[in-house]
MIRO-423964 format. One line per field, with one value per residue: chain; x, y, z of N, C-alpha, C in turn. Coordinates in Angstrom, 1 decimal, m for minus. Layout:
<nodes>
kette <- (A, ...)
nu <- (X, ...)
nv <- (Y, ...)
nw <- (Z, ...)
cau <- (X, ...)
cav <- (Y, ...)
caw <- (Z, ...)
cu <- (X, ...)
cv <- (Y, ...)
cw <- (Z, ...)
</nodes>
This chain:
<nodes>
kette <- (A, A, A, A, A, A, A, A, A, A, A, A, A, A, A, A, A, A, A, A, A, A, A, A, A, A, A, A, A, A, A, A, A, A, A, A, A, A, A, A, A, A, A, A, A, A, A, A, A, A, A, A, A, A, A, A, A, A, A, A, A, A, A, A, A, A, A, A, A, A, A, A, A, A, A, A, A, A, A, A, A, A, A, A, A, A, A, A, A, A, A, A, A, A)
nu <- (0.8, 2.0, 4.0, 2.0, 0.9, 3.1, 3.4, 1.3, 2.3, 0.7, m0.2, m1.0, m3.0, m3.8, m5.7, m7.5, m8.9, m9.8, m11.7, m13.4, m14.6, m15.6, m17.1, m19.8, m20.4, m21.4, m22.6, m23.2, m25.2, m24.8, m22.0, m20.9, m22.4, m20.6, m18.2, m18.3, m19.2, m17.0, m14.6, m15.5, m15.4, m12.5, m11.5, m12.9, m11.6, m8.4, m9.3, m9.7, m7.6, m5.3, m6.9, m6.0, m3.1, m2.6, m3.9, m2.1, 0.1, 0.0, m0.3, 1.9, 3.1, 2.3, 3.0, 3.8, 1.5, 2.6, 3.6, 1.2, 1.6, 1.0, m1.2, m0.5, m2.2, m5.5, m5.1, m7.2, m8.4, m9.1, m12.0, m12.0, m10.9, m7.5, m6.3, m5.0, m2.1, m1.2, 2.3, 3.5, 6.3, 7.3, 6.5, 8.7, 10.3, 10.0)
nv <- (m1.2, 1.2, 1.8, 2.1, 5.0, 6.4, 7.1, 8.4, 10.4, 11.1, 11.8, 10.9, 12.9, 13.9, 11.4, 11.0, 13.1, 12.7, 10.2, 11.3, 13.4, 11.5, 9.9, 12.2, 12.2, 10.3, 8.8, 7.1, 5.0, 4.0, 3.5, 1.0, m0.6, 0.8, 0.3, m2.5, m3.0, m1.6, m3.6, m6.1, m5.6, m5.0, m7.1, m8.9, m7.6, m9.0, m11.6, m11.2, m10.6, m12.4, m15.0, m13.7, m13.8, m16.3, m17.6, m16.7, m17.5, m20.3, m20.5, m19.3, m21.7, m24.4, m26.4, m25.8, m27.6, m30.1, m29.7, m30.6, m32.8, m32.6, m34.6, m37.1, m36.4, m38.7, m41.3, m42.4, m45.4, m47.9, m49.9, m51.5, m53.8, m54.1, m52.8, m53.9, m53.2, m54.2, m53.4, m54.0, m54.0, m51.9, m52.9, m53.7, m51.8, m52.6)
nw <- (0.0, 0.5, m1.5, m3.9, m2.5, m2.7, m5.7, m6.1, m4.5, m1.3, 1.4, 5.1, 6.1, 3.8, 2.5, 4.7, 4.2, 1.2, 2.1, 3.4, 1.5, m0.2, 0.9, 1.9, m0.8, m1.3, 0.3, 3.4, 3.3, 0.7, 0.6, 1.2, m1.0, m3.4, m2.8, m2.6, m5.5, m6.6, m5.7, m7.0, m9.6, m9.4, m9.1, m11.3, m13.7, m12.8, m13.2, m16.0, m16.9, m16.1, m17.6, m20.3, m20.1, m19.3, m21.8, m24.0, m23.1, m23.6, m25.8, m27.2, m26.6, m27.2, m30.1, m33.6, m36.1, m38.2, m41.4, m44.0, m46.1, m49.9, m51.8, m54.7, m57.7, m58.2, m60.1, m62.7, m63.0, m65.8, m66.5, m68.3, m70.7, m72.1, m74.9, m78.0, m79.8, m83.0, m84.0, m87.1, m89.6, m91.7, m95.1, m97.2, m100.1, m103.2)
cau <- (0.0, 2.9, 4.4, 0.8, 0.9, 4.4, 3.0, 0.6, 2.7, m0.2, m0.2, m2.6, m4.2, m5.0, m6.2, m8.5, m9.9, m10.6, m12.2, m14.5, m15.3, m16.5, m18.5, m20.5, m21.2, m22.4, m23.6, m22.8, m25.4, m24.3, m20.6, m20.8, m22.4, m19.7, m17.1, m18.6, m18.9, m15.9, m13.8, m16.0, m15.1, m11.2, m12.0, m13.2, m10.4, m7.6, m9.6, m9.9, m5.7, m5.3, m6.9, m5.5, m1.9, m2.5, m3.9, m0.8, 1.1, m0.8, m0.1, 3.2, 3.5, 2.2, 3.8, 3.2, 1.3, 3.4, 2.6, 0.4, 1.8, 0.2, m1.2, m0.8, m4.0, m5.7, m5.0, m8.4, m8.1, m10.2, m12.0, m12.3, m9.7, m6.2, m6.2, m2.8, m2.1, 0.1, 3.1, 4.1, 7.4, 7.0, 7.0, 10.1, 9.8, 10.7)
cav <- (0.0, 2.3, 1.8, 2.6, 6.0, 7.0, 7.4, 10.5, 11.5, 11.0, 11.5, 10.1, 13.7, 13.7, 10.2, 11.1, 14.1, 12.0, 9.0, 12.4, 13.4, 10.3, 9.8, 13.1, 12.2, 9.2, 8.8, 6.1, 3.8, 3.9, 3.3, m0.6, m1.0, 1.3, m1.0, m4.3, m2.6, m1.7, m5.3, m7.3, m4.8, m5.2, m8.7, m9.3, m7.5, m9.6, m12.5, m11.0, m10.1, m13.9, m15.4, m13.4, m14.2, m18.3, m18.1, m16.1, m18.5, m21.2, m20.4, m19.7, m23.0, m25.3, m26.9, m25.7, m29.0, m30.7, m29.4, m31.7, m33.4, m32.9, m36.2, m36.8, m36.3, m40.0, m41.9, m43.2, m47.0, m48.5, m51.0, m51.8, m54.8, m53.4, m53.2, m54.2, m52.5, m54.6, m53.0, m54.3, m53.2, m51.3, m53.4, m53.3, m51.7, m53.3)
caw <- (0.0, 0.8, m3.1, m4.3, m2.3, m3.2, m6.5, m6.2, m3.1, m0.6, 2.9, 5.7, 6.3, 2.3, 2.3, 5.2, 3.6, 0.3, 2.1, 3.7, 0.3, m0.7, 2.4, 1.5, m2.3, m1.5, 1.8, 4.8, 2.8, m0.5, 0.4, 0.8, m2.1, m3.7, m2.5, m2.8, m6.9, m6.9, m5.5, m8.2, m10.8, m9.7, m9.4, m12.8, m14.3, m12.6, m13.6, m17.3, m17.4, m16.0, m18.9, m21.4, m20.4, m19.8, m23.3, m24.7, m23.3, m24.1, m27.9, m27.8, m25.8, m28.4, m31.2, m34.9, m36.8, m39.4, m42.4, m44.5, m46.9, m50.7, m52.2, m56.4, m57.6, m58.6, m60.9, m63.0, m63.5, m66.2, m66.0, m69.9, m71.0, m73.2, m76.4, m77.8, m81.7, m83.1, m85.0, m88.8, m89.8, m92.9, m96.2, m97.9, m101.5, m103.9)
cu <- (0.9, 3.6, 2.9, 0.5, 2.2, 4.2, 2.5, 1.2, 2.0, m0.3, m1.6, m3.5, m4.9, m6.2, m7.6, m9.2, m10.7, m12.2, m13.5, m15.9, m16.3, m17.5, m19.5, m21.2, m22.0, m23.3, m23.3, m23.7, m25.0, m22.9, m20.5, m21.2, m21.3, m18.7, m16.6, m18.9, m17.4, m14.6, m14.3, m15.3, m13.1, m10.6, m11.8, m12.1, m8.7, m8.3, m9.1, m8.1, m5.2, m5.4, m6.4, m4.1, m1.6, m3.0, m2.7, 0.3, 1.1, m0.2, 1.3, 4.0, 3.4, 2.6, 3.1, 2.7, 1.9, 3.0, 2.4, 1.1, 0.8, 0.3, m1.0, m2.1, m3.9, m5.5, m6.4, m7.7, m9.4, m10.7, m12.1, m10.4, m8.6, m6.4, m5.2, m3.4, m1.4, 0.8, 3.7, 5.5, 7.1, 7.4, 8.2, 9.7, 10.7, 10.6)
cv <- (1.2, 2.9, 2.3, 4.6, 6.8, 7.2, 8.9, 10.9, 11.7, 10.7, 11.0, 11.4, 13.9, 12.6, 10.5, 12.4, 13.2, 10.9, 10.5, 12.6, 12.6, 10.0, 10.7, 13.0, 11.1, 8.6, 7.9, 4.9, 2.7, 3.2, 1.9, m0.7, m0.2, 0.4, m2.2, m4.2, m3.3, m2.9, m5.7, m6.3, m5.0, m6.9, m9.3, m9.3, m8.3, m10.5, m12.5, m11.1, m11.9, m14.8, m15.1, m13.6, m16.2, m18.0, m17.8, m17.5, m19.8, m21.5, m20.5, m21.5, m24.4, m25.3, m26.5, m27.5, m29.3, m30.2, m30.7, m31.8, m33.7, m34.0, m36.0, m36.9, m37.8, m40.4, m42.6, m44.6, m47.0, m49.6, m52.2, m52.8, m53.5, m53.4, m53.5, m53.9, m53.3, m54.0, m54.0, m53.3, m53.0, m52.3, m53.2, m53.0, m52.4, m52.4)
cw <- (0.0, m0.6, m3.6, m3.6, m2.2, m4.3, m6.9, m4.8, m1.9, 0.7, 3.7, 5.4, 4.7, 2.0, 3.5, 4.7, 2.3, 0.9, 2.7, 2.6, m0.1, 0.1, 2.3, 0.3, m2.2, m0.5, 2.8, 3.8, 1.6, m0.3, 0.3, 0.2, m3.1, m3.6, m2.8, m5.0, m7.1, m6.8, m6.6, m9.3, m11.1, m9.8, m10.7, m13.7, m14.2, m13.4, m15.5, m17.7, m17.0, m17.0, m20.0, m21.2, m20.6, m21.3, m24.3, m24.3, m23.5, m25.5, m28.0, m27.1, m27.1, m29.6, m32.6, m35.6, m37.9, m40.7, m43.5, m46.2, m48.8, m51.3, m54.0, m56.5, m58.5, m59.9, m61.4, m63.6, m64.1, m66.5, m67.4, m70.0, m71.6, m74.1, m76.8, m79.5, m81.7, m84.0, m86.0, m88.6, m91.5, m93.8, m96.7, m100.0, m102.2, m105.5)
</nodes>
């Protein structure tokens, strides 16, 4: 708490004028709900900054996937017999 008010420079007698202030704007009933606000709201936000670092590290944690391998594209087989040409060797002229 002492690092947090070395910041704005903040002594007790300022700190008890503020906490005054506040006491006036909002009234003796209002302040616990003010408060009990305010925690969930600092609440949330740790929660929120929490998540967003496990998932950062999450990501850089896991392994890129192999990259995938392209296949030839298929081959059609048909299902029709061979035909076979047969080659002649050219006559001979005479």
């Amino acid at each position: 708490m002492n690092a947090m008010l070395g910041i704005f420079n903040l002594g007790g007698g300022e700190i008890i004028l503020i906490l005054a202030v506040v006491l006036l704007l909002f009234g003796a009933k209002k302040l616990p709900e003010l408060a009990k606000g305010l925690g969930q709201g600092i609440k949330e936000f740790k929660k929120a900054t929490r998540d967003v670092t496990d998932e950062m590290h999450n990501a850089m944690d896991e392994t890129p996937a192999p990259p995938q391998r392209k296949l030839p594209p298929a081959t059609v087989v048909s299902t029709e017999p061979e035909r076979t040409v047969s080659q002649t060797s050219p006559s001979p002229k005479a």
